[in-house]
N, C-alpha and C positions, 0 to 999 in steps of 0.2 A: 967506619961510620957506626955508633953508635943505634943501638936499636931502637933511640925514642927518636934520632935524626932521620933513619929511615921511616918512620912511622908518620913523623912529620911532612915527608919528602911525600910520600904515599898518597898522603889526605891531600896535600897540595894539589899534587899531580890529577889527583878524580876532582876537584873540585874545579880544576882547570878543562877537564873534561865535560862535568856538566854545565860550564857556564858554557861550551863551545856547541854542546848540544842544545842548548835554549837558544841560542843566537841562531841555529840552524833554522831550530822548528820557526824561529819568529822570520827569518828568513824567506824559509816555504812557505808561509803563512803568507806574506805582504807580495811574493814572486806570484800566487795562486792567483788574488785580488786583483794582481795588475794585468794577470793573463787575461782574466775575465774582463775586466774591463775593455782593455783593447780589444779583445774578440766581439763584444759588446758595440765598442765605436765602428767598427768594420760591418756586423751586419746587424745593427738596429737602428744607427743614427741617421744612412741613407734613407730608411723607411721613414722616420718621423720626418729629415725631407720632403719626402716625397708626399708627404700629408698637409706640409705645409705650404701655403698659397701667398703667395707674394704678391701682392693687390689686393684690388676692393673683394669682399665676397660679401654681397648683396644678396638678403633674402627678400626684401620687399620694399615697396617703398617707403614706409615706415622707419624700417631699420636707415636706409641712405637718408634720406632727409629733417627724420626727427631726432632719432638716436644720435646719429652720426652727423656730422655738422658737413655737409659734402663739400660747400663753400670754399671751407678750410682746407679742402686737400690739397694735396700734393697734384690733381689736374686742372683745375683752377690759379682763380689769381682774382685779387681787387674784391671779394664778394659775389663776383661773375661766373656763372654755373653755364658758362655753353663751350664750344668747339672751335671760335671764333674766326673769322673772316680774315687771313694772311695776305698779305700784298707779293705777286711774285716777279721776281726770284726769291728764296728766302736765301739772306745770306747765310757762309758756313758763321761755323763757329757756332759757341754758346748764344743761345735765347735769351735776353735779360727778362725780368719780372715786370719792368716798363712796357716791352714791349707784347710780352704775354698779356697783358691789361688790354692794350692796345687794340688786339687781333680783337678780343671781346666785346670790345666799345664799338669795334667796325661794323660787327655784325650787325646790331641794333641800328648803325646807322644805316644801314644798306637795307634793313628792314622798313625805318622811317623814311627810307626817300620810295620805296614799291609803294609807302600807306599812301603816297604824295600830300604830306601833313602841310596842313599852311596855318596854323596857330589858334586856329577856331574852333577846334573839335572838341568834342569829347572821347577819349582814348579808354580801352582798358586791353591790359597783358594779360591775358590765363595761363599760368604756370611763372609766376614773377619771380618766384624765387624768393631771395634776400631785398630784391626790391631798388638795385642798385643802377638796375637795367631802365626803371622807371624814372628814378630822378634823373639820367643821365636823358632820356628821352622829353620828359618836361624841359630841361634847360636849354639841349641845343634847340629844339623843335618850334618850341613857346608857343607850348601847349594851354589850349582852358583851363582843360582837366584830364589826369591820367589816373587811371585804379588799376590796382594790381591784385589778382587772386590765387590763392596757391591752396591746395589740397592739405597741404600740413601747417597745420597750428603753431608748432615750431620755428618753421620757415615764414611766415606772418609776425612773428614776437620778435626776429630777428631785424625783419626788414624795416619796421619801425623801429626797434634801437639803432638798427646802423645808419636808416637816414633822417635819423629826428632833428636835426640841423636843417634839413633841406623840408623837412615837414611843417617846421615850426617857421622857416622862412616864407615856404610857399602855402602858409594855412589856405584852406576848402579848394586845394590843386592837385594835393596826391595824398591818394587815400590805400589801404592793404586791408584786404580784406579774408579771410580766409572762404576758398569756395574751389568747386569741382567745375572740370571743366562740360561735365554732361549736366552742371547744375550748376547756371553762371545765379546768382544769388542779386540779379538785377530787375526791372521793368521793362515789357517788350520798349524796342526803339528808345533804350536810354542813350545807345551808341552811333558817335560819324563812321569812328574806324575799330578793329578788334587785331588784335597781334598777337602772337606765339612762337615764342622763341627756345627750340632745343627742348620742348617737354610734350609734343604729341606724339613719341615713341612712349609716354606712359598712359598714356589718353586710355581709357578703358571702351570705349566706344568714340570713333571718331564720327560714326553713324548720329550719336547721340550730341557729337560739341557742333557737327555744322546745324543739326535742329538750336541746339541753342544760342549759334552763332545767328542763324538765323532771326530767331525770336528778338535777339538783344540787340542790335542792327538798326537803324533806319533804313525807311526805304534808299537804295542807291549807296548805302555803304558798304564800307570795305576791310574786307578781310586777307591778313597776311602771317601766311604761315614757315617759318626755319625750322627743317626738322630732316631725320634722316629718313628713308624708304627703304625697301626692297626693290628689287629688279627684276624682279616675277616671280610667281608664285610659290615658288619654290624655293625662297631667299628663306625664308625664318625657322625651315627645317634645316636649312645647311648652313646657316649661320650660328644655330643653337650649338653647333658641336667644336664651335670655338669663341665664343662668347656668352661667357659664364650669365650676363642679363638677360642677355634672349633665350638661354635654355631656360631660367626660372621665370621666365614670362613678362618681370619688371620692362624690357625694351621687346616694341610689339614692328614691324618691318613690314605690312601692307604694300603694295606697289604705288607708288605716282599716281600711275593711271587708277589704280580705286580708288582713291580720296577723289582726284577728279567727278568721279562716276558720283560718289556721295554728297559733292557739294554741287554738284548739277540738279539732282533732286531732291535739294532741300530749299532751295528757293536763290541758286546764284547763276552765275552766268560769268562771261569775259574772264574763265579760269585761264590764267599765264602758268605757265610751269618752267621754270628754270634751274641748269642744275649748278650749283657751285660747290659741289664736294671737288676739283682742285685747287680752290680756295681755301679747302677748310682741313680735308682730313691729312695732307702731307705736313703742314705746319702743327698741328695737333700731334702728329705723331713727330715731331722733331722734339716738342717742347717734352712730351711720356719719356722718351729715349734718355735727359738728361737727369731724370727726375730719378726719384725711390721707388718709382713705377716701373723701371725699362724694362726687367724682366717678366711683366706683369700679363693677363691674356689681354689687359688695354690694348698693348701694340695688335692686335687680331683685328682693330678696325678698321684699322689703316691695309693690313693684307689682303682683308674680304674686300675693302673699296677696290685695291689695283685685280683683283679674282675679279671682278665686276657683278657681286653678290649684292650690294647697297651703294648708295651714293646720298649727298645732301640737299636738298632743293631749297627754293625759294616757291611757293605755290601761294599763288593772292585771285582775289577772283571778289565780284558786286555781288550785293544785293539787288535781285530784282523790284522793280517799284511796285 
């Protein structure tokens, strides 16, 4: 072989070599990257798991009602914002959205047959929500008049867009008004009957809605209250450490018997107390279970109910004359 074939053979061969060493380093280089990586999905991505919360995370009411359209979740159905009233047994199987509606319409009704409405009155809901509760109560009941007041402005803009058909049908019958329930925004004795449905676990004073329940009342009317309690005193500190709304104070757990105590001396009498949390929170928690929710601390309502932590009442009770 020739000395310029070796020489050629030579330069070949190194340049064969350093392409074998650039492929290495790119090698090590992309090997190092993936180490990291992996070692990185291993122990960082459990952590931001674990940061992150699968359900509602609620700082206020604000944030649930005006911000966030609650209506619209994934625990609702139809515009209806309550826990709704289940016929039992419930069957297995999936929940349809029909009948999720359902559960919700039942409660209002079982609310309107405690008011004992007979078509004459004058009604208002504090805490109405989207307001859907109202027209479904106008219609079966045939009502005067129904007004609905709700804390958030949002929730008021809503309720008259979604029932501006049923507004426009039943002009000076149902009215939305935006108001607090320790500041009903009425004239004493405008009211036969007063109703609340699923919102005085936000009531900021319950001390302060039966005065104003009171005020807004004729003599001899009637008030009816759906809402959840505590089961003694002790309920809203042991309930806070698994229900992410009662720790930030948004859902308040008083017992039965003090709201009793409270609308006794505000000016009522013939308080009924009944409970139907197993009407309410096992179908509640069938419908969370199928949802985008199942893993959520929602289901914790349904657990502190059977812990016998809380339950749901029906609480109605007169005005005295």
């Amino acid at each position: 072989m020739t000395n310029e074939n070796q020489l050629h053979t030579a330069t070949k061969h190194a340049g064969g070599m350093r392409s074998f060493k650039w492929y290495c380093k790119i090698f090590s280089i992309v090997f190092l990257y993936l180490s990291l990586a992996i070692v990185a999905s291993i122990y960082c991505l459990p952590a931001v798991k674990k940061q992150h919360f699968k359900g509602r995370i609620e700082r206020s009411l604000a944030q649930m009602y005006d911000k966030d359209d609650l209506g619209a979740s994934a625990l609702f159905a139809g515009n209806f914002i309550n826990l709704g009233f289940w016929d039992l047994p419930i069957h297995k199987g999936k929940i349809s959205i029909c009948e999720r509606i359902e559960s919700e319409r039942n409660l209002y009704r079982l609310v309107g047959k405690k008011l004992e409405l007979d078509g004459s009155e004058r009604v208002l809901d504090v805490g109405c929500g989207e307001g859907v509760g109202c027209a479904l109560m106008l219609q079966e009941f045939s009502l005067k008049e129904i007004h609905g007041i709700d804390l958030s402005l949002a929730q008021i803009s809503r309720a008259e867009r979604i029932n501006a058909v049923s507004m426009q049908k039943n002009r000076g019958r149902i009215f939305f008004k935006k108001g607090a329930a320790e500041n009903i925004p009425y004239e004493p004795c405008s009211f036969e009957k007063i109703f609340s449905i699923n919102a005085a676990q936000h009531f900021e004073s319950l001390e302060k809605f039966a005065k104003e329940a009171s005020r807004t009342l004729k003599p001899k009317g009637k008030v009816v209250i759906a809402a959840l309690f505590g089961t003694s005193e002790k309920s809203q500190q042991l309930l806070a450490k698994n229900i992410l709304t009662i720790k930030n104070g948004i859902d308040k757990t008083p017992t039965v018997c003090k709201f009793e105590e409270i609308l006794k001396r505000n000016g009522f009498c013939h308080v009924k107390i009944e409970s139907i949390g197993k009407n309410v929170w096992q179908g509640f928690d069938r419908w969370v279970a199928q949802g985008s929710l199942k893993d959520s601390w929602t289901r914790n309502w349904y657990k502190e109910y059977r812990n016998g932590l809380l339950d749901y009442y029906i609480v109605s009770a007169e005005k005295r004359e």
